[in-house]
N, C-alpha and C positions, 0 to 999 in steps of 0.2 A: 504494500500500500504506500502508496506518494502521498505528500503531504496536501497536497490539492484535489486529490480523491474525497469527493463526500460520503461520509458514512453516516445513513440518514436511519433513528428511532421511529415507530410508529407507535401509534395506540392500535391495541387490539377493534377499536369503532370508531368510524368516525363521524359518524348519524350526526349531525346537529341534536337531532329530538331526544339522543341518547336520555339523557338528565328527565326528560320531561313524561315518555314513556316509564322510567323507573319509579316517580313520579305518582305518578297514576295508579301503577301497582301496588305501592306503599296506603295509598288513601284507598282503594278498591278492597284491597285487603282488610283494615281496620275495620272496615263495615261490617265481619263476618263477626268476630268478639261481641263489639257493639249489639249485634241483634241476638245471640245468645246471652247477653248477661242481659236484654231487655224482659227476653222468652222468659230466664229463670226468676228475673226478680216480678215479671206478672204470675207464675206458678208458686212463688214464695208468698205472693199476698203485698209486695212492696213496690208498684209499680211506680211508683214518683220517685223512688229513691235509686232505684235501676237505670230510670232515665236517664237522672243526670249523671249518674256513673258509665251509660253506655253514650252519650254527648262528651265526655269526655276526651276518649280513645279519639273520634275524631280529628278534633280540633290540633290534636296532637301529633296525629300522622301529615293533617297537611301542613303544618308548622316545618316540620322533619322533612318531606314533599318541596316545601318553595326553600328551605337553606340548601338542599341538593341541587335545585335548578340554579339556584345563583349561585352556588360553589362551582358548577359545571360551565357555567358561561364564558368564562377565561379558561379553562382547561387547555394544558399544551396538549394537542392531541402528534405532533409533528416535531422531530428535531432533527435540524442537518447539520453536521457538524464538519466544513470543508474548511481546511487551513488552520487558522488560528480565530475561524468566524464560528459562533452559533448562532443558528436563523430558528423560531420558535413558530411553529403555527400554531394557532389557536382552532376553540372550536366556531368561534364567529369567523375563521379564515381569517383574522387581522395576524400582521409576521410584524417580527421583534428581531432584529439580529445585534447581537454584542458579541463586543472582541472578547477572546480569551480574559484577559487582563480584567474586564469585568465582573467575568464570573469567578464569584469567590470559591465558592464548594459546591459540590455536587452529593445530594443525601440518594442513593439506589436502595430501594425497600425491597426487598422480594420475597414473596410466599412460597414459599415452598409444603408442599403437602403430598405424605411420603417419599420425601428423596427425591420427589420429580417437582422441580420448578413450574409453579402456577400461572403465576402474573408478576409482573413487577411495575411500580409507580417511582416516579422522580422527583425530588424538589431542587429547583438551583436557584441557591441564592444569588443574585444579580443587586447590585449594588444595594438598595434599602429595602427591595420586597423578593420574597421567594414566590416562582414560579411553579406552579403546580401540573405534575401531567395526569392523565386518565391510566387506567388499567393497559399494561401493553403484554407483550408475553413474555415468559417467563424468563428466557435468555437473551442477553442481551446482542443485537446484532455482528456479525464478523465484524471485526478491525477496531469498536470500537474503543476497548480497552485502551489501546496501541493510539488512537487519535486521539482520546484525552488525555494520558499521558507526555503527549507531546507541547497539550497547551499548556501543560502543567496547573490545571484545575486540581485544587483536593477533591478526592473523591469519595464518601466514608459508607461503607456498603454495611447494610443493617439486612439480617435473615428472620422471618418471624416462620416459627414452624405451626403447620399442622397435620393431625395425625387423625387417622382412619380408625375410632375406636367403636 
């Protein structure tokens, strides 16, 4: 690999709706509690009190529902990383490119779930705010190692395990 070789990260999606789909799912789901704790607290004799314990669950998943959609709206879904340049795509399509020199650290999270690498996510600190990526896969692309050693980014690689029990 040349130094002017791009070696480009991807996110495993790159749906815009990603965030807004998951979304949906989260508050579609809540519903289902919701209407079993309504069921038993009308067979208990406590319907009012059921209520508001089944209004609850709600209001709570789509709380949980819109901080995921705005967590996702800057998501790097994209990194190219040719030369001494990193170019960031987001998932609104807006690009970021900063010199090496900028980027301070690089944090590589990866899940690992029995010994086979799941997914892995990024944050790189860039001058005052950290940049956040989506879910990509588990290993990380040919070369890159060997490109970011070259810009001399820290790199500090964090493993969370899980296991099949």
């Amino acid at each position: 690999m040349t130094n002017s070789e791009p070696v480009v990260w991807y996110a495993k999606t790159d749906d815009p709706q990603h965030a807004l789909v998951q979304g949906a799912g989260i508050v579609a789901a809540s519903f289902v509690p919701a209407l079993l704790i309504l069921c038993a607290g009308g067979l208990a004799g406590s319907v009012v009190g059921a209520f508001y314990l089944a209004l609850l669950l709600v209001p709570v998943a789509i709380g949980y529902a819109v901080w995921t959609i705005l967590r996702d709206r800057k998501a790097v879904i994209t990194i190219e990383l040719a030369g001494d340049r990193f170019t960031l795509i987001r998932n609104d399509r807006s690009r970021s490119t900063f010199a090496a020199r900028e980027v301070k650290q690089i944090d590589v999270i990866r899940w690992v779930y029995d010994g086979t690498p799941e997914y892995t996510r990024m944050r790189l600190h860039v001058g005052g705010k950290i940049e956040r990526t989506r879910n990509g896969p588990g290993r990380m692309p040919d070369g890159w190692d060997e490109a970011v050693r070259v810009t001399e980014v820290d790199v500090k690689y964090v493993t969370r395990r899980r296991r099949n029990s």
